[in-house]
C-alpha positions in Angstrom: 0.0 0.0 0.0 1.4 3.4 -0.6 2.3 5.8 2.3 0.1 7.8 1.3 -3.2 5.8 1.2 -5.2 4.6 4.5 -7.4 1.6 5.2 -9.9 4.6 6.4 -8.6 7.7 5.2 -10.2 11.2 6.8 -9.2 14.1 5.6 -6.3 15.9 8.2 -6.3 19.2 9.2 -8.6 22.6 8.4 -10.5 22.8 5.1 -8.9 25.6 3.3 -10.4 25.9 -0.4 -13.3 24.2 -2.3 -13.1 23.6 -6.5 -15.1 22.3 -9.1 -13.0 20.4 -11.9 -14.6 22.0 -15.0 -13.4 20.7 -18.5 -11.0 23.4 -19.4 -8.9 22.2 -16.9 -8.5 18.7 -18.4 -5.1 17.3 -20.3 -5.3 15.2 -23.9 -7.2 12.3 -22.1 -9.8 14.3 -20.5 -8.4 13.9 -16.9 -8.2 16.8 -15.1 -4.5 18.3 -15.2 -2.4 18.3 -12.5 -0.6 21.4 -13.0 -3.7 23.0 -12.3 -4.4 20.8 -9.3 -0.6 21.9 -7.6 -1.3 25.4 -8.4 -4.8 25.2 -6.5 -2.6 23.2 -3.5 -0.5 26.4 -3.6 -3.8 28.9 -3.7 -4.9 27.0 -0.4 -1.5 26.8 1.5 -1.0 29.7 0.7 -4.1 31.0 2.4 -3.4 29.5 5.5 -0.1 30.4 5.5 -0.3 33.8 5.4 -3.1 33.8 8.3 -0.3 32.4 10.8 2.2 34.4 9.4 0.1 37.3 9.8 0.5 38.6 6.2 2.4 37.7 2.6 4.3 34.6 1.9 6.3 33.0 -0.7 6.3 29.5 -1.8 9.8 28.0 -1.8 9.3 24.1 -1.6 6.9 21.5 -2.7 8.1 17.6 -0.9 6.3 14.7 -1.5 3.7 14.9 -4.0 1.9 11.9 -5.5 -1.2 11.5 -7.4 -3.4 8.7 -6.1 -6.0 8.5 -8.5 -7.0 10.4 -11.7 -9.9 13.6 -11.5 -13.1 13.3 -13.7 -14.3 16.3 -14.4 -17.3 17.5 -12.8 -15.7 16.5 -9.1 -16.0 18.8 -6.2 -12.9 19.1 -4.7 -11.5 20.0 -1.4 -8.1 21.3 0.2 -7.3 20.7 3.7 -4.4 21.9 5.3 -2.6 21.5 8.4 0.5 23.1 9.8 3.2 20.6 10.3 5.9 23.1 11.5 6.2 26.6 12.3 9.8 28.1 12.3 11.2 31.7 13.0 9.8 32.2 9.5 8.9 29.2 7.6 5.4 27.7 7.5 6.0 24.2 6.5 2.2 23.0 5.9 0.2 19.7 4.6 -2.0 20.1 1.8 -5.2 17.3 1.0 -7.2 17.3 -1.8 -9.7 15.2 -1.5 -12.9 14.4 -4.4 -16.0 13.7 -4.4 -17.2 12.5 -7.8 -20.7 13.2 -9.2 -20.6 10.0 -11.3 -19.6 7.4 -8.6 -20.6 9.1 -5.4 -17.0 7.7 -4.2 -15.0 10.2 -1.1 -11.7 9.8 -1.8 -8.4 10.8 -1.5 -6.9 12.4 -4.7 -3.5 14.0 -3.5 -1.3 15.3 -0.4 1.9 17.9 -0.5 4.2 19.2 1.9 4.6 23.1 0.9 6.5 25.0 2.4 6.2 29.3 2.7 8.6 31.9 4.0 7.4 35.2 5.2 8.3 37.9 4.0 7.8 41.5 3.9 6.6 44.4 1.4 10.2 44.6 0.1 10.2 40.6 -0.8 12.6 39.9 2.0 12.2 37.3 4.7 10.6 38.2 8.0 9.7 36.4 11.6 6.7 35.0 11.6 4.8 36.8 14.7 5.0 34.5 17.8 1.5 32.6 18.5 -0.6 33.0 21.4 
């Protein structure tokens, strides 16, 4: 079994973004591209990030990514994210996408990524993220 799938998966950590797969965002097979599915990781890390970080990030790592199984479209998706570690200004954070597809009915697990965001100020240069209370 890979690491990444569970006997009874739940989705981990906050949910951070919901997305319908429409057909523009399929590849030459008509499965939905995951280019687009990353970049919609990155939309919803990002979000979270910059809440604990108490304003702009950058991306500056992606670890771990695998696709589980392929996206039809028409599936609702849904981004979870969960801080894994919060340094003096890194947020590393887990990102889920999980689907639910109109045609089967199925709950399942489509992806996970570790991203990882710096803070960083107005000028583009790193910052501490604010202590958390």
């Amino acid at each position: 079994m890979n690491e990444l799938e569970q006997d009874d998966p739940i989705p981990q950590g906050d949910l951070a973004l919901q997305i319908t797969a429409l057909p523009r965002e399929t590849n030459g097979f008509g499965d939905i591209f995951g280019g687009w599915l990353v970049s919609q990781m990155d939309l919803a890390g990002t979000a979270m990030a910059s809440r604990i970080a108490g304003g702009r990030v950058a991306t500056v790592a992606i670890d771990r990514m695998a696709f589980l199984v392929p996206v039809a479209v028409g599936a609702q998706l849904t981004f979870y994210t969960q801080s894994l570690e919060i340094g003096r200004s890194s947020i590393k954070m887990l990102v889920e996408v999980w689907s639910d597809d109109p045609l089967s009915s199925e709950w399942r697990k489509v992806t996970e990524a570790v991203f990882v965001f710096v803070a960083i100020d107005g000028a583009g240069r790193t910052r501490p993220v604010p202590a958390r209370k």
